[in-house]
C-alpha positions as CSV (number, residue, x, y, z in Angstrom):
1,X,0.0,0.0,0.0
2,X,1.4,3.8,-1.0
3,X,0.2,6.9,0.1
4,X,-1.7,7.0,-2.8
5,X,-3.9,3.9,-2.0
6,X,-5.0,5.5,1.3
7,X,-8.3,6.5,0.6
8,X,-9.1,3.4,-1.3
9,X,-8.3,0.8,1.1
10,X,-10.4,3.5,3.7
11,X,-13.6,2.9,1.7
12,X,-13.2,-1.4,1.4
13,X,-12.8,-1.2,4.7
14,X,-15.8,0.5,5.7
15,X,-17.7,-1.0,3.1
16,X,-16.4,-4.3,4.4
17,X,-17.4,-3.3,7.8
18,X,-21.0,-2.5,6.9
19,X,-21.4,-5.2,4.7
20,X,-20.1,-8.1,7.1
21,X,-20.8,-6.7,10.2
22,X,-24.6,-5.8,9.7
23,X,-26.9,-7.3,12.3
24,X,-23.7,-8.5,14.1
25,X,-23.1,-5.0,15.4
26,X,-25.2,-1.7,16.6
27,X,-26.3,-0.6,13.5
28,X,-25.0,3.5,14.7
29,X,-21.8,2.0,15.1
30,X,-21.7,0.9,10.9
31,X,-23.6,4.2,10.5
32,X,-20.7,6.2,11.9
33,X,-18.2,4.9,10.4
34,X,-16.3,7.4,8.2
35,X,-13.7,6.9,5.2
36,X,-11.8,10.5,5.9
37,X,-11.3,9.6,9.5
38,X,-10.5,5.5,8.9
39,X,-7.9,7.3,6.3
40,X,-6.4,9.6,8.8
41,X,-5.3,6.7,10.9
42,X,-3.9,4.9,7.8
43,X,-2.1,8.0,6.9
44,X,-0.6,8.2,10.9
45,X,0.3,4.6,10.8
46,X,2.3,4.5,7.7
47,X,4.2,7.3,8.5
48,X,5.0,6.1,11.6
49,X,8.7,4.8,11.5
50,X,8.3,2.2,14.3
51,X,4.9,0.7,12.7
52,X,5.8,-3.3,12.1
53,X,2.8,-3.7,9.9
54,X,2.3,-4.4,6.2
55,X,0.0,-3.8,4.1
56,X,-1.3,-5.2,0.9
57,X,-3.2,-4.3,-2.1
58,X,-5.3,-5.5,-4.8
59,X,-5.8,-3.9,-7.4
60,X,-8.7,-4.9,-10.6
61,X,-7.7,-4.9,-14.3
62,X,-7.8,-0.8,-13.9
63,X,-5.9,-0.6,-11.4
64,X,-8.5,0.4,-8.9
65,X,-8.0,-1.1,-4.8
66,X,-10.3,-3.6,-4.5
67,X,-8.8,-5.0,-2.0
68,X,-6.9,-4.9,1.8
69,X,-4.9,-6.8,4.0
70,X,-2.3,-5.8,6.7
71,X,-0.6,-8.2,9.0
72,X,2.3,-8.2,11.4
73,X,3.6,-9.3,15.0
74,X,1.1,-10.7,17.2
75,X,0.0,-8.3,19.5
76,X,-1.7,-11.1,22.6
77,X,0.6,-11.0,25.5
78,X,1.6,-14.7,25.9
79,X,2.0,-16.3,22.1
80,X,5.0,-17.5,20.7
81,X,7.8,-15.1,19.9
82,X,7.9,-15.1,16.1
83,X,4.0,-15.3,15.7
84,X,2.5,-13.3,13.4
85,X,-1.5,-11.9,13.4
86,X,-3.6,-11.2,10.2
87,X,-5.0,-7.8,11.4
88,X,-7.6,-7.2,8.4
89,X,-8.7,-8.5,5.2
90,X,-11.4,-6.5,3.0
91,X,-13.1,-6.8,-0.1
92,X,-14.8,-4.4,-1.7
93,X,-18.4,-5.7,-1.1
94,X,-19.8,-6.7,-4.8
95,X,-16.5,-8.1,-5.4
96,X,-16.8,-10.7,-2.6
97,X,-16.9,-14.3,-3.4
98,X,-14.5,-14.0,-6.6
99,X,-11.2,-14.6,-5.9
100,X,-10.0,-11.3,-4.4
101,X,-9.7,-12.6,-0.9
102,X,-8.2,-15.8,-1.5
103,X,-5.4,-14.0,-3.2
104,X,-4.6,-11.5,-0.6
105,X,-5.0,-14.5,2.0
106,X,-2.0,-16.6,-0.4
107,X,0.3,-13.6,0.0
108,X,-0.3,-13.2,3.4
109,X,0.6,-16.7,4.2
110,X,3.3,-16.2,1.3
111,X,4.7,-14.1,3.2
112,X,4.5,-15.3,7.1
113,X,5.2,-18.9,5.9
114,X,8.4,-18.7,8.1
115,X,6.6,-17.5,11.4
116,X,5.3,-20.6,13.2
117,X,2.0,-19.5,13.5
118,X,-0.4,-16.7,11.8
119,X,-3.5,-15.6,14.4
120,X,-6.4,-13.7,13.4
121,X,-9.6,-12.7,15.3
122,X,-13.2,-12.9,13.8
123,X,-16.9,-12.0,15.0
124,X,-18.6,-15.1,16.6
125,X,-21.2,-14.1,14.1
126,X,-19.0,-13.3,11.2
127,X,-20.2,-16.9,9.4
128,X,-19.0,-15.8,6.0
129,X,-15.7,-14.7,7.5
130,X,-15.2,-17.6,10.0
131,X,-15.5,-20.0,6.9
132,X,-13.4,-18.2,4.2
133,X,-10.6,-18.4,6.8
134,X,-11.7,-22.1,8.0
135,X,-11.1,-23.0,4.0
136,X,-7.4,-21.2,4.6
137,X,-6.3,-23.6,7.5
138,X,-7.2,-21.8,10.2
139,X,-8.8,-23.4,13.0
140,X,-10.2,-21.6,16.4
141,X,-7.5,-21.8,19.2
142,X,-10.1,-21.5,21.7
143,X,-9.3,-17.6,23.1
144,X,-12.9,-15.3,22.9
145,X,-12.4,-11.4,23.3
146,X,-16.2,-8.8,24.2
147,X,-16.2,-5.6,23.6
148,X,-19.1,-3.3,24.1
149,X,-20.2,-1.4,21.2
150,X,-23.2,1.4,21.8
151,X,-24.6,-0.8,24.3
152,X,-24.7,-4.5,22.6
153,X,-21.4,-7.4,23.3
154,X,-19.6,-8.1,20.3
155,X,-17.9,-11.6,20.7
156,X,-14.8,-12.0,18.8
157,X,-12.6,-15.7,18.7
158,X,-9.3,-15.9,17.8
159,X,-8.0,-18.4,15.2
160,X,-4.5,-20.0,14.3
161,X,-3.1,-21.1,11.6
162,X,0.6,-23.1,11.8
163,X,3.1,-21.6,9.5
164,X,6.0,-23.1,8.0
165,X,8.2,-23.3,10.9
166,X,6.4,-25.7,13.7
167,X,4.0,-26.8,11.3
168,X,2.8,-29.3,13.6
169,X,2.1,-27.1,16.9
């Protein structure tokens, strides 16, 4: 992802939000999200010099984002040293279910196939989600994160997938 991308990636992810989080989460919290502000942060993190994250693109035949995925160290106290986490992947809604995600998910795991382990967290609810990353090898490791959100408990479980180094953990 450049500079360039920012605003892009800003709207998947909203429109990824909205589209996979509706009914899963207070509907004023989807409402509120906002594409300038989601860009600010994007914009903060990537010119922050101590940032450990990538991020990934992909882009259609026009070069348009349709696409998003950023990964890197696992942040849950108490994992193995090495272990990476799959922070976000987006789609641009209508574009969901053609091949986008699976080939942002092959890079991602492309790319952390030396870590021993790649985590990820995904709404209880999030069926869609839960078995597009199922389909990639990941299985839940049995951790569950709440957070309240205008007033409702959003359940989140964590997933892991083994990487190319202790394979077999």
């Amino acid at each position: 992802m450049t500079g360039a991308d920012i605003d892009a990636v800003a709207a998947v992810r909203v429109g990824g939000w909205r589209r996979a989080y509706a009914g899963l989460m207070p509907q004023e919290r989807l409402d509120a999200l906002d594409a300038a502000a989601d860009a600010a942060r994007h914009r903060a993190r990537l010119a922050d010099a101590s940032s450990q994250s990538t991020d990934l693109v992909a882009r259609d035949a026009d070069g348009d984002v349709v696409g998003w995925a950023c990964f890197g160290p696992v942040r849950d106290a108490g994992l193995a040293r090495g272990e990476a986490e799959l922070y976000a992947l987006y789609v641009r809604p209508d574009l969901i279910g053609t091949g986008v995600g699976r080939a942002l998910m092959a890079e991602v795991l492309r790319r952390c196939a030396d870590r021993p382990a790649l985590r990820l967290w995904v709404v209880e609810g999030n069926v869609l989600g839960r078995r597009f990353y199922e389909r990639a090898g990941f299985v839940p490791d049995g951790a569950v994160s709440c957070e309240e959100m205008a007033g409702a408990v959003v359940r989140e479980v964590r997933y892991r997938r083994a990487g190319g180094r202790g394979a077999g953990a």
